[in-house]
N, C-alpha and C positions, 0 to 999 in steps of 0.2 A: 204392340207392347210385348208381345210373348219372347222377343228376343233378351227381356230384361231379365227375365227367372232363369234361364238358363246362363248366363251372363254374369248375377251375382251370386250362383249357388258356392264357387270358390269362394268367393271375398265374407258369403255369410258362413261358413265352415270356417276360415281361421279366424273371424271375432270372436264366433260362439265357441270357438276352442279355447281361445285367450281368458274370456270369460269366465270359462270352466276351469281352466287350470288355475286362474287367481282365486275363484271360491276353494278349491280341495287343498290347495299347498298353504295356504293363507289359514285358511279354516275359519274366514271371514268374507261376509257380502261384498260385495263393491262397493256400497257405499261407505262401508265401512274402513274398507281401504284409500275411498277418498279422501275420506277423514282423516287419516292418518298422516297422506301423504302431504295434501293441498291446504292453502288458507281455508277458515270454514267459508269464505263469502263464494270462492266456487262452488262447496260441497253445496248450499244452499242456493244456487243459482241452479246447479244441474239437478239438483232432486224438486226441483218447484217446479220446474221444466219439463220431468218425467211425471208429476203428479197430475198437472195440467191436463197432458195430451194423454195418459192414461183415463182421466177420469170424462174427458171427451171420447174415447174409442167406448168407456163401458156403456156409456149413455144411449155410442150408435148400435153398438152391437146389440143390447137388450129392446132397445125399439125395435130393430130389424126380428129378432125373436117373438115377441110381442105379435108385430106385424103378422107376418109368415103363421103364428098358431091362431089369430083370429081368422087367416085366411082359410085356414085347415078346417076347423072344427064352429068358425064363428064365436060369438061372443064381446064384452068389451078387451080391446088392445090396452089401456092404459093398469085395466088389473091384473092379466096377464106380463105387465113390466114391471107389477111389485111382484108376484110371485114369484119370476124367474131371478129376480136381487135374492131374496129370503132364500130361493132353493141352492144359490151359488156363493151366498153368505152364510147360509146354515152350516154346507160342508165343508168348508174350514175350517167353521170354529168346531165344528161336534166330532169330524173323522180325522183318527193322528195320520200323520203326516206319510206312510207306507201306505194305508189305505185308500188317501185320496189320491195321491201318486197313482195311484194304482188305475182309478177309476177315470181318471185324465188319459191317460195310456190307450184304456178302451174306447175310451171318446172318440180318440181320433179315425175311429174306422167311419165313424158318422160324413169323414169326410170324402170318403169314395165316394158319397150320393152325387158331386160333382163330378165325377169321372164316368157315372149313369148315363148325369143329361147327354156326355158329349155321343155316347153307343148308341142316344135313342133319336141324335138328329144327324142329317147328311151332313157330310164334310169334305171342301174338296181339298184331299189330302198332296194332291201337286200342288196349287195354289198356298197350304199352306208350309211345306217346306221352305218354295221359294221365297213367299215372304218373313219365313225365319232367318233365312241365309242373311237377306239381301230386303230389312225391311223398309219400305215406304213410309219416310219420313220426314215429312215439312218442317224446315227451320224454324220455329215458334217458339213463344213466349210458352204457352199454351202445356205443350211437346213436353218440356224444358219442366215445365211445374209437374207435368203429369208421373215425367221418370221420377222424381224427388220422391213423389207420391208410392211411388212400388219400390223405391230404394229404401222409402221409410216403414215400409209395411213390412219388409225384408227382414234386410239390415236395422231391424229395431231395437232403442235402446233399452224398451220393458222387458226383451227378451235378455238379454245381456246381464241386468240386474234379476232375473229367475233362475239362467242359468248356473249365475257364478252361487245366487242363494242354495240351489237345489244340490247343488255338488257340496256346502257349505253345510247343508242338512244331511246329505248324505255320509258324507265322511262324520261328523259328530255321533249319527247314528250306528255306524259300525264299530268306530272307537276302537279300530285292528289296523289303520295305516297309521303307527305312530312316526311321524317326521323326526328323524333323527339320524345320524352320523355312522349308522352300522348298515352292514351288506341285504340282513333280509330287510332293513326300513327300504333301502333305495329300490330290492327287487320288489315291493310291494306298491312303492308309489307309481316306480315305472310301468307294472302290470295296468295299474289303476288307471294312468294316463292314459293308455294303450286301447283299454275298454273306453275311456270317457272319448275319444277321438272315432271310435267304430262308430260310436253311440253318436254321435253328433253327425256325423255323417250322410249316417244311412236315416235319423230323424229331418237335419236340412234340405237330404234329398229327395226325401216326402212330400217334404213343405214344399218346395220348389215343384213337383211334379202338381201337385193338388193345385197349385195356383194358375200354372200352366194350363191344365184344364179347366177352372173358373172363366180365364181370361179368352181361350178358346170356345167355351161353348157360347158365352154372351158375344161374340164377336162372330159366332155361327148360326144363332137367334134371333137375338136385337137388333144387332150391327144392321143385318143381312137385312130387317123388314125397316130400317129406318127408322128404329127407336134410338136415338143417340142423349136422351135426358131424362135419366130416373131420379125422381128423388125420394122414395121409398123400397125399401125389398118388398112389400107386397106391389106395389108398382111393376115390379122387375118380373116377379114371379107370375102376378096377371095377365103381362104381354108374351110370357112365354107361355103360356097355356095354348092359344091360339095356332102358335107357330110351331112349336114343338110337340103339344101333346099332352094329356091329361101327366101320361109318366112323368116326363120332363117337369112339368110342375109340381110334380109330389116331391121329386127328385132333389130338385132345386129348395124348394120349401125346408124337405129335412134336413139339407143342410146347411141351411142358414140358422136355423135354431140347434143342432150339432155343432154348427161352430163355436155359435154365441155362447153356449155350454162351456167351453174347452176355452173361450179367449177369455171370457169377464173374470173366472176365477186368478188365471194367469196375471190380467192387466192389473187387477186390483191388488192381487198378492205381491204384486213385482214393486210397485207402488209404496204398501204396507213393509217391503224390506227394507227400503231406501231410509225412506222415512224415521223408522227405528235406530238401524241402522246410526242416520246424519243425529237422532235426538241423544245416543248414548243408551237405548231401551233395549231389555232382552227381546229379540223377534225373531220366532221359528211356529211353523203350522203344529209343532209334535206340544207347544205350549197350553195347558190344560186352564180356559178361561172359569170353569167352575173351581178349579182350586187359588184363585186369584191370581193366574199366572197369564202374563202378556196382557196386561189390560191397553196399555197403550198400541201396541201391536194392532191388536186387535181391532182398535178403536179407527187405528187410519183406515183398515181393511173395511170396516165397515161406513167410513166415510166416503171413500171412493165408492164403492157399491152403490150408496145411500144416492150421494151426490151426481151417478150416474141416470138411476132413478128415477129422483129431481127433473133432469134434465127432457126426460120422456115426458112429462108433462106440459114441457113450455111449446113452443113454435118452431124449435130446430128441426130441418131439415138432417136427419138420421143417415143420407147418406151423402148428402154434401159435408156432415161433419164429422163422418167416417173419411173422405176425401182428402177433408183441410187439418185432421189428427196427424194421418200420414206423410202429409210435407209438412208439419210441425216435427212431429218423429226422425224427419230425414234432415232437417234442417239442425237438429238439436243431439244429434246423432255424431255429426264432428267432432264438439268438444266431449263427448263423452270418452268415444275412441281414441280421441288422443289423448285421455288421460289414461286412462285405458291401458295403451300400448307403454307409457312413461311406469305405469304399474308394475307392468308384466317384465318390463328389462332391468327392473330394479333388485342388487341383488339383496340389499336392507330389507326388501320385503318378499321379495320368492325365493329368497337362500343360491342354492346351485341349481334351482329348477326353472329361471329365467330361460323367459322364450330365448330363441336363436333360430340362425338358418333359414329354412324355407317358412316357418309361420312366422316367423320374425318381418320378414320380407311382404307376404303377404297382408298381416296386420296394419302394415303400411300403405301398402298397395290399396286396400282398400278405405283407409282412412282418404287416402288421396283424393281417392275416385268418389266417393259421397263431397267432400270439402270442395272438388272441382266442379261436380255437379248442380251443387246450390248456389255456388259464386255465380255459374252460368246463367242460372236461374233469377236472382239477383240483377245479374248486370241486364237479362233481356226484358227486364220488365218497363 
């Protein structure tokens, strides 16, 4: 599968660009813009759809959390999965909205710990060029579900709905790119773009790298000892201990609980914009719940957390339903993007700053390429 991250790093840089430029020019969420554009029975179809498979990914990621720190230090797992809800629902609601940006940012260094494990076990690095070129690929059902599964961990639609929020947040807070019809509006919006396209870039190309080595070090560990069926990250992190090394397991550990850190806030926030958003309610993280502001915001935010939680209590397998999120995600990913793209070219709602040209092209390209993907998927079942 590693040929898949290098593969979609184009196609996730013009969504997430799309994305971003509908939040800043718009100076509204996405789902806000769906609303504008769409019957509501869409806007409500696509935001039940991202509430869903969000509040499945928080469930898996805080188990895995959970997991991974009882491994660490012992203790019970099921208290350790109310804590980490309260600590990534606390800081929402108590840090305004630059600060916790902020400390999201540093998170992600949490995610090199994946880039450790791969320096601290052999690798045969002929073998795995070649089978990046030229990967060994059985025609499957199986195959077929799996890429949907990393197109939708990808090309995800919670990030989509963050992104255009976070640019949406951004621009309200500086309250200095006024959109309007004179020469310094347009050289400010263009600068603006300008940095929001670095910024997305050189951020997707992270993401794409850190995955790349996730997928490589388990395929250089597990693969390699014939562990082919995890269905817990402390499962995962247990069988590399042996194989790879005390390191490797520390390695591996912390950043499963660094990720979960950095994904539940995102999943549940992205969630909490829609939401608002599709209700007609003010939602922004800079919203001050002690002076009775964003109660409903808030409320979704803390429902997906809550209801992620929940979930760690029942009998889900945490990483079979991290698995079946992401071909939820990938499958529900289509109609988002093509509304998406109908957004983005519209000039009723991005004025003169509708996409064109090369992200225009690409936007499509990759709505394509997911919509042909899951057809496939679909038809081989």
């Amino acid at each position: 599968m590693l040929w898949t991250v290098v593969f979609t790093l184009p196609l996730m840089v013009a969504i997430q660009l799309i994305s971003a430029r509908i939040g800043y020019v718009t100076r509204r969420g996405l789902a806000s813009n769906i609303k504008a554009t769409f019957p509501r029975p869409i806007v409500v179809l696509i935001v039940g759809m991202l509430l869903i498979a969000n509040t499945l990914n928080v469930a898996a990621d805080i188990a895995a959390m959970a997991q991974a720190l009882k491994l660490l230090i012992g203790g019970p797992a099921h208290l350790y999965a109310v804590g980490f809800g309260a600590l990534c629902l606390g800081m929402q609601i108590m840090l305004p909205y630059r600060a916790y940006v902020r400390w999201l940012k540093w998170l992600t260094l949490a995610l090199l710990a994946y880039v450790g494990v791969v320096f601290s076990v052999r690798i045969d690095w002929w073998q795995l060029a070649s089978d990046l070129i030229w990967p060994p690929l059985p025609a499957s059902h199986a195959v077929l579900v799996t890429i949907v599964a990393v197109f939708g961990t990808t090309i995800s639609p919670y990030l989509f709905f963050w992104q255009a929020a976070q640019e949406m947040e951004d621009a309200n807070t500086r309250k200095a790119d006024v959109i309007d019809c004179s020469d310094v509006s347009r050289a400010r919006i263009a600068s603006h773009l300008r940095r929001i396209r670095t910024d997305t870039i050189v951020g997707m190309s992270f993401s794409n790298l850190i995955a790349f080595f996730i997928i490589l070090s388990t395929g250089a560990t597990l693969h390699v000892a014939g562990i082919t069926t995890i269905e817990t990250s402390a499962q995962a992190a247990e069988a590399l201990r042996p194989i790879a090394g005390d390191l490797s397991f520390l390695l591996f550990s912390l950043g499963i609980i660094g990720t979960g850190l950095l994904a539940v806030p995102v999943l549940a926030g992205s969630a909490a914009y829609a939401v608002a958003e599709a209700a007609g309610w003010r939602g922004s993280l800079d919203l001050r719940l002690d002076k009775g502001e964003g109660r409903g915001f808030y409320s979704v935010l803390a429902a997906a957390t809550a209801g992620g939680v929940a979930l760690c209590f029942t009998s889900i397998d945490p990483v079979r339903a991290l698995f079946w999120s992401a071909v939820i995600n990938g499958v529900i990913a289509v109609p988002i993007m093509t509304v998406m793209m109908i957004i983005a070219a519209r000039p009723q709602t991005m004025g003169e700053h509708v996409i064109g040209g090369k992200l225009k092209w690409l936007g499509w390209g990759s709505t394509a390429v997911m919509g042909l993907t899951v057809a496939a998927m679909f038809a081989s079942a």
